[in-house]
Steps between C-alpha positions, in 0.01 A plus 500: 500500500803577350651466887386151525645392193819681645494273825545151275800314445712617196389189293136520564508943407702401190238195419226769573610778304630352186217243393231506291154401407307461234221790463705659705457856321156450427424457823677791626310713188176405636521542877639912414177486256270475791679731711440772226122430512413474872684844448260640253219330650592716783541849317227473402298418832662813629436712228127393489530637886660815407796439753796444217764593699396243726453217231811577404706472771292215595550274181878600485594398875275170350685461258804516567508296827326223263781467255754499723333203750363321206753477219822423669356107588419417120870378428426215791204399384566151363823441658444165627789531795384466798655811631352684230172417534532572840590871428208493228259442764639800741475758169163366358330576887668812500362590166167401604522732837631787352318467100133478662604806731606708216194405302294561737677863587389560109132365478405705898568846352131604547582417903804695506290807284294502808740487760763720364165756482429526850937455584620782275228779656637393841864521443433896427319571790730281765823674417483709827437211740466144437159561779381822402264388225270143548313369197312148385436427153206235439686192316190288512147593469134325420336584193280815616874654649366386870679233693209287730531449837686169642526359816724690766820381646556476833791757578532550881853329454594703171365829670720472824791429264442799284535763789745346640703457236563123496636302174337247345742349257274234338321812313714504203244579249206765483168359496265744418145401656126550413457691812714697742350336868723754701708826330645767694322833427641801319314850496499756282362844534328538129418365202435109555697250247288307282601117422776508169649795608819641668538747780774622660473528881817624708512345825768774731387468837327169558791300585325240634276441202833501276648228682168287472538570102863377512383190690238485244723487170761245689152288567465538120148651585560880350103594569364743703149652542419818372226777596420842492439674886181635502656861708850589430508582917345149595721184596494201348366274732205747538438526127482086480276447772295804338521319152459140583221210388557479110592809413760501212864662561739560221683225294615170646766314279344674227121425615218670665483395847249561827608463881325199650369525835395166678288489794573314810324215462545402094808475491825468698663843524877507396805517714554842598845655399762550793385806762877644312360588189316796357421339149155418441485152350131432318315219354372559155229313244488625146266722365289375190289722250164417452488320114440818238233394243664592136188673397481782272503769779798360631735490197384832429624642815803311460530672138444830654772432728756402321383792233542788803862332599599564141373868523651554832841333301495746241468778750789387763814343287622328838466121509357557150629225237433261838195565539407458097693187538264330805227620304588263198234236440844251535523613872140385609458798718204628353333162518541498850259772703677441823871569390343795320370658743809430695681649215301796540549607881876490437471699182290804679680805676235732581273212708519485894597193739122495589335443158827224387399304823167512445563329132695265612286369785201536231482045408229595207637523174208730386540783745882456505526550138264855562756615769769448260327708227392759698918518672636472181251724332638779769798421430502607164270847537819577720805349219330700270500784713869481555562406168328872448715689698832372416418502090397864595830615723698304255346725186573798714874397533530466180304801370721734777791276298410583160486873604824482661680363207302704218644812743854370500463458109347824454822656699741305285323609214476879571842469623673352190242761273675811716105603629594406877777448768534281746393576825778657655579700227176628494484572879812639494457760223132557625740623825727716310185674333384600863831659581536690198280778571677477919774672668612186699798598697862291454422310782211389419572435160799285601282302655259459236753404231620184767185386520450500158777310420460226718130435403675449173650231641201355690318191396143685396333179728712577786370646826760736507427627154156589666648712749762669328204589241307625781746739644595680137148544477479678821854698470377615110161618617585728762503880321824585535560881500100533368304755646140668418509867427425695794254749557581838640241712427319583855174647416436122259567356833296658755236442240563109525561527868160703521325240308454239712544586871385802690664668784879343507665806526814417651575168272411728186712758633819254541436347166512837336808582687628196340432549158645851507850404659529254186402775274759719637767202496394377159523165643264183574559424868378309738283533834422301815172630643232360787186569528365431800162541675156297568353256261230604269726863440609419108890442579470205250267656247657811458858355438352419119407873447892571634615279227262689240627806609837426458449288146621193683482098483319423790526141694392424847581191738404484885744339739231471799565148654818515252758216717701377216821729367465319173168664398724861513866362402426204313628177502806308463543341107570190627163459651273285313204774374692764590397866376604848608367759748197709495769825389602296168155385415385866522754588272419215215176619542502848442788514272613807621784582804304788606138382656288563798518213693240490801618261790158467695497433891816530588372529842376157501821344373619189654730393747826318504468138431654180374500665143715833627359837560303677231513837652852524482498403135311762453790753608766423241145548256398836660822640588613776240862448558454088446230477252694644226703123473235301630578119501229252426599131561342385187702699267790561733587819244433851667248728395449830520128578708604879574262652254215313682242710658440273808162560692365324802186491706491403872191593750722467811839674487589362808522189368711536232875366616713781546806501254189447241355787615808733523545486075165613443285808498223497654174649404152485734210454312235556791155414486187749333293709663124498414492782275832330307297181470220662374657630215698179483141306432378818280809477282599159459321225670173542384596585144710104550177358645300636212768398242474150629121472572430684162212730628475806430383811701166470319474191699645539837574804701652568825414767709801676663372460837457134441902496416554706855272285681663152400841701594378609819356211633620183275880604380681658794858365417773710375480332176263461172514124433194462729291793333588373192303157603226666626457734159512180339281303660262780444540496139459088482145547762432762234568278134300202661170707530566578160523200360205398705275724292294332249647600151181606332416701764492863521788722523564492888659809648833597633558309836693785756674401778441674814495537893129341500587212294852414544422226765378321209840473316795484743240405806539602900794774585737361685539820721213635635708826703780703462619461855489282782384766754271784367640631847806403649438432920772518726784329448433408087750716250480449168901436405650412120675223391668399183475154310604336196170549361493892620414719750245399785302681801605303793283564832687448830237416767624528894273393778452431892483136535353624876474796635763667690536452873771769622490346854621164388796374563542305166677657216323561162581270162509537150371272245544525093272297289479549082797236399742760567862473403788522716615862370131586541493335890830706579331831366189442699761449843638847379197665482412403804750678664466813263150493652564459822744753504289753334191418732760581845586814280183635482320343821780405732250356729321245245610146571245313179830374360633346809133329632328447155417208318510530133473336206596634146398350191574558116215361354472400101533751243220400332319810380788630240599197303340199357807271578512476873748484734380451830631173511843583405755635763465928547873621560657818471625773686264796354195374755727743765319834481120302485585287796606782725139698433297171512655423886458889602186574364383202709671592788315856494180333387449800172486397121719575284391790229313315244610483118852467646774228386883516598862329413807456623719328766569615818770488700576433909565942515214580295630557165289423211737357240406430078371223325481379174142419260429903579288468134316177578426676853370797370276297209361296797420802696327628210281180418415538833391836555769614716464909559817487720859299450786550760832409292843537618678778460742377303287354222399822384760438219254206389197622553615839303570194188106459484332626213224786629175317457630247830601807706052676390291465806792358757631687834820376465721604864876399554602387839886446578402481913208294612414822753438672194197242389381534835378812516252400197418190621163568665212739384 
């Protein structure tokens, strides 16, 4: 205003400005009076709403806008120029305008309450795209909170221009209808929205359906239809037609809603949208609840309602002082069953899709209002529930807490008080305590002292701290310079070698040896030692009586199927769980630098792979020259292992890699012969079995002739392990017919064990002969053959595959069967020709070998052991000598002399050359019941090694030509 009076003449601003009136501050006075009032009356509207803020910005903008419209005109009120009352009239119908709007700004607070309620809600969730989040607040409702149905619209035209995105500009305003007639549809996957409520739905790929929204909002028509798809995998247009004819969907502009489906002939169907679009466009008709009778059942379900919300509030503290604040009586929520229940399905967590569809398509009040209890009712068994747990976790937390800072105190304390160190004080002088008694060498020591410094350095939390730790506690427990008094008095250790093996004679023998050159040398050396022989012999057993004998730690590890070099060197520090080798371990263990350490199946060790080679590891460990600074990657600090007495067990020395082999002594521990394991089971096993079993000889006996008979025809390896199970089992048959007795029954008598009963304890022998032939025919000789698990009587059987027709024109053949090797195949070629020679020697005018047929077969040596090895390939050269007198005593049609075996290979002149396993050979022959072994000539150096009960009873004859076997072939 002040710019129109600006625009008049100079006279006419100066006449304006400068006169007065009478009343003229009075009036002025009471206009600002009334201001002040419409402002209060406003406060206070808005504080009886519980928006303030609102009020008050409300009754300020008012305000203020007021005083400066209305007073400015008062000075012109009763100027009687015509020029003045001609700006009066422009300022008094501006005050009007702009006075009723800012009244009226002040008195609609309760409108704005609402609307900035739904507005404020929506601003949060549509920060990250103006279209990713759709929602309609109800701003006008009947008086049960259900809109009726009105009339529909015709809306081909408005349809068409909705997908294709036409403007209508004469839609300035929003009108908000009664009913939706046509809404594009929106689906959801779970939880349907109830009418009041908000939901935010992102919208990412549907681009069409976003572009029919944005048409939507510039129509000023921001509703869409929502509903929840019945399958998560079905598509909307199937999932309509599936849920058509009345069947309620989600919220509609903040009301329940139903699709409408018209038949042909009541009513005109709409236009159909353009063939272009993908968006479902569908008529809708409000859904109304059947009227709820206020009857005592009902408020008392409404009661219990609102009750379990305010349980399930005092559980869960989310949406809490909301919730309490709907639930005032001021609110009128709890007067109104529908919006309850409504309030209800949002409220619940736990409740599927299905059941919150099926209460809001439920129309009776009643049975809507017992869904909602029973929902809301679940809902609380599982706040509670959670409510549980976490109070539970979180009084753990702070129990483990409390502990931890009563511990820190209680360090302080005894800190300050002198009763306690800190931690690495303590671990440090806890360090210095081990090495006091040690003679740790400079190097070593060096070492130690570094490490010790920096961990004083080291944050106690600290990984590194960990590990530094970790390797002083490995480099202080190994017992440096530490050894256990040796013992060097020989007859003490026969007696503990005696103790608990029988036979042994040659490992007893070398571990005497042993402790007399250390006696002499007043030193504690060191050893590397193998036994090796079949399974079953004691190689592993007796290597504890060694370490008795000697007064010595023992500690065994096996490296069969050993294939990483870490388990024998250790690893590298800066490996995460690294620890060192098998050696170091040993030594922490036994706390001495002198033990027996047993390396088991060194045979059996593995081969080369991706994590090295751990028999070559083992070379710097078993080599004397190397072992006495051996390196192990942990501790990277040499230590001395040369007072180690090393001993190793293999079954096959052939398989043990040869540099390993080379820097150790070997020692064959061959298998028993049946008087040995006789006494073996006399002295020892059955005395175990007893000790175990705990009967007595009052109890059980067993005969003697039992023990030979399960030896003879149930235990025919070179070993004990399998006697011992059979002794065993005896004893087990024997304590369960004890314990069958009735206790006050009488005194039973001893049960023996003997050659008419055993059946009953260890059942059917598994070899019913000694032999495969009680009489050899022509062309069968009994050879021997030598195994890892021992000696074995191995029958070579020749035959015509036809008989021999000298007049033919064909040459003869020769066929091996057996699963011979290729050493084997080359001897039987040999032979051949030693035979064939030897036949034209004797009877130049036989031609067998050049017309025959024949077939020769090694069949499996079954008889001798219980493991057997038909199956597996039969190689070796010392067949020679058999295969020769198999092919001529069938080409001369005579038996051998019974009770005969032989050995040896043969070569192309006729020479019979050694072999090795002589012992196991002769053992075989033995078991069984060889009169008659042909042996090389020059193993008579091994045989002469045999003790004199395997030479009783044997014809032992050594051959150096095979003419010399010959002439004892036959009978």
């Amino acid at each position: 205003m002040d710019g129109i009076i600006q625009m008049l003449p100079e006279p006419l601003r100066r006449f304006s400005t400068h006169m007065d009136f009478p009343g003229q501050k009075a009036a002025e006075r009471t206009f600002q009076v009334i201001i002040v009032l419409s402002g209060i009356i406003g406060f206070l509207i808005g504080f009886s709403t519980q928006q303030l803020s609102h009020a008050i910005y409300t009754v300020l903008a008012g305000a203020a806008l007021s005083a400066l419209i209305v007073l400015p005109p008062w000075p012109f009120l009763f100027r009687k120029n015509p020029i003045v009352i001609l700006v009066n009239t422009v300022h008094i119908q501006a005050m009007l305008r702009w006075g009723t709007a800012g009244i009226r700004c002040a008195v609609r607070v309760p409108l704005l309450r609402a609307t900035s309620l739904a507005v404020r809600p929506a601003l949060r969730t549509s920060r990250v795209s103006p279209l990713s989040a759709f929602r309609v607040t109800q701003t006008r409702s009947s008086g049960d909170g259900e809109n009726p149905a009105s009339p529909e619209d015709d809306a081909a035209s408005l349809e068409t221009a909705i997908v294709e995105g036409s403007d209508i500009s004469g839609m300035s305003t929003i009108n908000i209808p009664d009913v939706f007639p046509i809404v594009p549809l929106l689906a959801i996957n779970r939880y349907p929205l109830f009418p009041g409520f908000i939901k935010k739905v992102d919208i990412v790929k549907d681009d069409a359906l976003k572009q029919v929204i944005r048409n939507r909002i510039a129509l000023k028509q921001p509703y869409v239809g929502v509903f929840v798809k019945q399958d998560d995998e079905i598509r909307i247009l199937e999932a309509v037609d599936e849920g058509a004819a009345e069947e309620p969907h989600k919220t509609l502009n903040g009301r329940r809603a139903g699709l409408r489906k018209k038949g042909a002939a009541a009513q005109k169907p709409p236009s159909p949208p353009p063939e272009r679009s993908s968006i479902l466009l569908v008529r809708t008709e409000n859904v109304i609840a059947e009227p709820a009778e206020r009857n005592n059942e009902t408020k008392a379900k409404m009661q219990a309602v609102v009750q379990t919300i305010r349980d399930v509030v005092q559980y869960s503290a989310l949406f809490g002082q909301q919730i309490n604040l709907l639930l005032h009586p001021s609110q009128n929520v709890i007067e109104n069953p529908v919006y309850l229940c409504d309030l209800v399905a949002t409220l619940v967590q736990s409740a599927d899709t299905k059941e919150l569809q099926e209460m809001m398509e439920e129309i009776n009040v009643s049975r809507r209002l017992d869904k909602a209890l029973v929902l809301i009712q679940k809902e609380k068994t599982v706040a509670k529930l959670k409510y549980d747990i976490n109070k539970d976790v979180e009084k753990k937390v702070q129990d483990q807490h409390r502990k931890y800072l009563l511990n820190e105190q209680l360090k302080v304390i005894k800190k300050e008080l002198g009763l306690e160190k800190d931690d690495k004080s303590a671990i440090i002088e806890k360090m210095e305590e081990r090495l006091k008694d040690l003679k740790v060498p400079e190097y070593a020591m060096k070492v130690i002292k570094e490490e010790q410094q920096k961990l004083q350095f080291l944050d106690p939390h600290s990984s590194e701290f960990s590990v530094t730790r970790n390797y002083l506690d490995w480099l202080t427990n190994v017992p440096w310079g530490v050894t256990s008094e040796e013992n060097y008095d020989l007859q003490k250790a026969r007696i503990a070698l005696d103790q608990g093996h029988y036979g042994m004679k040659d490992v007893k023998d070398r571990i005497l040896e042993f402790i007399a050159v250390n006696m002499l040398k007043k030193h504690v050396g060191g050893k590397i030692l193998c036994l090796h022989g079949p399974p079953g012999t004691g190689k592993t057993s007796i290597a504890r009586s060694i370490a008795e004998a000697l007064n010595r730690q023992y500690f065994r590890f096996s490296v069969g199927g050993m294939t990483d070099v870490a388990e024998i060197k250790g690893h590298r520090r800066t490996y995460v769980g690294a620890m060192p080798g098998k050696m170091i371990q040993c030594l922490k263990k036994v706390r001495t630098e002198n033990p027996l350490v047993l390396i088991d199946e060194v045979d059996k060790i593995g081969s080369a792979g991706y994590h090295g080679d751990p028999a070559s590891a083992l070379l710097e460990l078993l080599d004397p020259e190397q072992n006495a600074n051996f390196n192990d990657h942990f501790l990277d600090v040499p230590v001395d292992l040369s007072r180690v007495l090393f001993l190793c067990t293999a079954n096959v020395v052939d398989q043990i890699p040869g540099p390993l082999k080379d820097r150790m002594e070997l020692i064959d521990v061959s298998g028993y012969l049946a008087e040995e394991k006789i006494e073996i089971a006399q002295r020892y096993l059955i005395p175990q079995a007893r000790k175990e079993t705990s009967l007595t000889e009052e109890q059980l006996m067993i005969d003697n002739e039992a023990v030979e008979n399960i030896i003879k025809h149930y235990c025919r390896e070179s070993g004990v392990r399998n006697l011992q199970k059979h002794i065993d089992r005896v004893f087990r048959k024997a304590a369960l017919q004890i314990a069958d007795r009735p206790s006050d029954g009488p005194p039973q008598d001893t049960i023996v064990v003997n050659n008419e009963n055993l059946e009953k304890y260890v059942g059917r022998p598994k070899f019913t002969s000694d032999r495969m032939y009680d009489k050899t025919p022509p062309g069968v000789i009994m050879g021997l053959a030598w195994t890892a698990m021992g000696g074995s009587a191995l029958y070579i059987e020749a035959v015509l595959k036809k008989p021999v027709d000298l007049g033919s024109d064909k040459d003869g053949s020769l066929e091996t069967t057996g699963n011979l090797g290729d050493v084997m195949k080359e001897s039987v070629r040999a032979a051949f020709t030693v035979a064939k020679g030897m036949l034209a020697k004797d009877e130049p005018d036989n031609k067998f070998f050049e017309k025959a047929h024949i077939h020769i077969h090694v069949p499996e040596a079954r008889l001798d052991l219980t493991y057997t090895y038909g199956a597996t390939p039969k190689d070796g050269p010392s067949a020679g000598v058999t295969l020769v007198s198999s092919l001529l005593s069938l080409a001369l049609n005579k038996p051998v002399t019974q009770d005969m075996a032989m050995t040896g290979e043969i070569s192309l002149t006729g020479k019979v050359l050694p072999v090795g396993g002589i012992k196991e050979k002769v053992i075989a022959a033995r078991r069984v019941g060889a009169k008659r072994v042909f042996l090389p000539a020059e193993n008579r150096r091994d045989y002469d090694d045999l003790p004199d009960f395997m030479k009783q009873d044997l014809d032992v004859r050594f051959v150096s030509e095979y003419s010399e076997l010959y002439q004892d072939l036959f009978e």
